[in-house]
C-alpha positions in Angstrom: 7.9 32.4 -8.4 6.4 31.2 -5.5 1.9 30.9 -5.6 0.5 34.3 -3.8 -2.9 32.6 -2.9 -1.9 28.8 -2.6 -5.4 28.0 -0.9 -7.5 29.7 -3.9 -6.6 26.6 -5.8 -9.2 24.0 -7.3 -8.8 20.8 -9.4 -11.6 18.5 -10.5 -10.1 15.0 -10.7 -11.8 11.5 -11.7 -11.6 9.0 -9.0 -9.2 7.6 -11.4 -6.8 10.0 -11.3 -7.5 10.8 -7.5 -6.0 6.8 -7.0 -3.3 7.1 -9.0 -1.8 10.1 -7.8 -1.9 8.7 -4.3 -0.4 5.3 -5.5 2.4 7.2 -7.3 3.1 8.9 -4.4 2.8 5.7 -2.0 5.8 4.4 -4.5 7.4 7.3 -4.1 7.4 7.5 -0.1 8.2 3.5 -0.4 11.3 4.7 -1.9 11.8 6.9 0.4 11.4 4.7 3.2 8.3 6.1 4.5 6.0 3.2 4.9 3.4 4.7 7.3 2.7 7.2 4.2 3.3 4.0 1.6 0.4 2.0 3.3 -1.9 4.9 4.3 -2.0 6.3 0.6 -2.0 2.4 -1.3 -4.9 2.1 1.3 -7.0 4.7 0.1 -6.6 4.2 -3.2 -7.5 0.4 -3.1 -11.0 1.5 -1.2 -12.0 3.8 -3.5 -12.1 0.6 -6.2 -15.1 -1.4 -6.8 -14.7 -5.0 -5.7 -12.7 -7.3 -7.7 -13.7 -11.1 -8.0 -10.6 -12.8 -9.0 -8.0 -9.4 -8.3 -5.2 -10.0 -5.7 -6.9 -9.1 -2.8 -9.4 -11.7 -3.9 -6.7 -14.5 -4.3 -4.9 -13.5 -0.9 -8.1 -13.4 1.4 -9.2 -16.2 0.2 -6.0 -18.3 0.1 -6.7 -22.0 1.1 -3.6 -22.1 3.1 -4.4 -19.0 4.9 -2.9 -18.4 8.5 -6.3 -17.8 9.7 -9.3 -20.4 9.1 -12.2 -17.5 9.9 -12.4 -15.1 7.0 -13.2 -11.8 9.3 -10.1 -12.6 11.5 -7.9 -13.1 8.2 -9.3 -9.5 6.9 -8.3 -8.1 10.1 -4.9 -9.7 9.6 -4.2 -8.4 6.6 -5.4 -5.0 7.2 -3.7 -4.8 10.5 -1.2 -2.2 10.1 -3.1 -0.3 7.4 -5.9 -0.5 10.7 -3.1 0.6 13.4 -2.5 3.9 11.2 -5.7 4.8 10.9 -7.1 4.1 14.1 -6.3 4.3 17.7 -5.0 1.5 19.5 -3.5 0.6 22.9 0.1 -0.2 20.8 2.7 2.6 20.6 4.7 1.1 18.4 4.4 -1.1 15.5 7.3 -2.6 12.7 6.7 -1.0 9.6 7.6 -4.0 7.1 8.9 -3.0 2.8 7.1 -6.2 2.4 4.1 -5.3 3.4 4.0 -1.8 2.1 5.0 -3.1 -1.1 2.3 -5.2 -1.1 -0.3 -3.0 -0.2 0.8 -0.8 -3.3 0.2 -3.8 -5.6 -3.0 -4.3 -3.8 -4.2 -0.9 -5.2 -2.6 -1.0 -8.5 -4.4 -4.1 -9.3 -8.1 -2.4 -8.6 -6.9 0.2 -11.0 -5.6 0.4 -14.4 -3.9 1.3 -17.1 -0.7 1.2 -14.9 1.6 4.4 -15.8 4.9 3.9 -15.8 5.7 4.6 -12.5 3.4 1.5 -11.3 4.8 -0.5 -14.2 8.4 1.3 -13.0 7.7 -0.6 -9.3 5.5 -3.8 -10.6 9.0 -4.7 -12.5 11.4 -3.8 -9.0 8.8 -6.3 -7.2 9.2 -8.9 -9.8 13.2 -8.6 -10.2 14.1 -8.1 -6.5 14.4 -10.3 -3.3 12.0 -10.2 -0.8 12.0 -10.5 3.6 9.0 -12.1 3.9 9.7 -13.2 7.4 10.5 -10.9 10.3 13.3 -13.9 11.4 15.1 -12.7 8.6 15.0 -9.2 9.6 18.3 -7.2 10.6 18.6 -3.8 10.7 20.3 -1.8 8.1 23.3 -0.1 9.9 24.5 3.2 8.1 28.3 3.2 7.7 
């Protein structure tokens, strides 16, 4: 049966549960191959966390070996594509990298726990797969 009034409808939701419905359903468009969606939702769900002194972001932003010496410039770095998505900017088109999605859904999932076991599902693929961490290694997958 389909809903008769499907705009009547109103759920109260802990901030909680507001993140991890939208990093379950960043893992599920990363599966999907939709990483626009991937890194938009993991986005919002890490910035509705509290800080996090010694979390991942902590440890990647303020990485010694960092490709960028000043820390605002860094920031911007990493939050370059999440930043492209949300804002306007004079590129048209940007490489949307499983990398990177990936790791902005393990950015999120770190601010928030307990983990249910879809985040624990994609924390274990992360941990048991090969990764393209360089665009040189890049090729496009050709359907057959």
């Amino acid at each position: 049966m389909r809903e008769s009034r499907p705009f009547y409808r109103v759920f109260t939701v802990m901030r909680y549960e507001a993140a991890v419905q939208q990093i379950e359903a960043a893992i599920a468009a990363f599966h999907a191959g939709q990483f626009a969606v991937t890194i938009t939702l993991a986005g919002a769900a890490e910035d509705m966390a509290p800080g996090k002194a010694s979390g991942l972001w902590a440890s990647i932003r303020d990485n010694p070996n960092r490709l960028v010496a000043e820390n605002k410039a860094w920031v911007n770095r990493l939050n370059e594509t999440r930043n492209w998505l949300k804002h306007d900017r004079a590129e048209d088109t940007r490489a949307l990298v499983a990398f990177e999605a990936g790791v902005f859904i393990l950015r999120a999932m770190d601010k928030w726990e307990p983990w249910t076991p879809p985040m624990i599902a994609f924390h274990d693929l992360w941990l048991s797969s090969p990764k393209l961490m360089r665009p040189e290694d890049y090729s496009p997958e050709v359907e057959e």
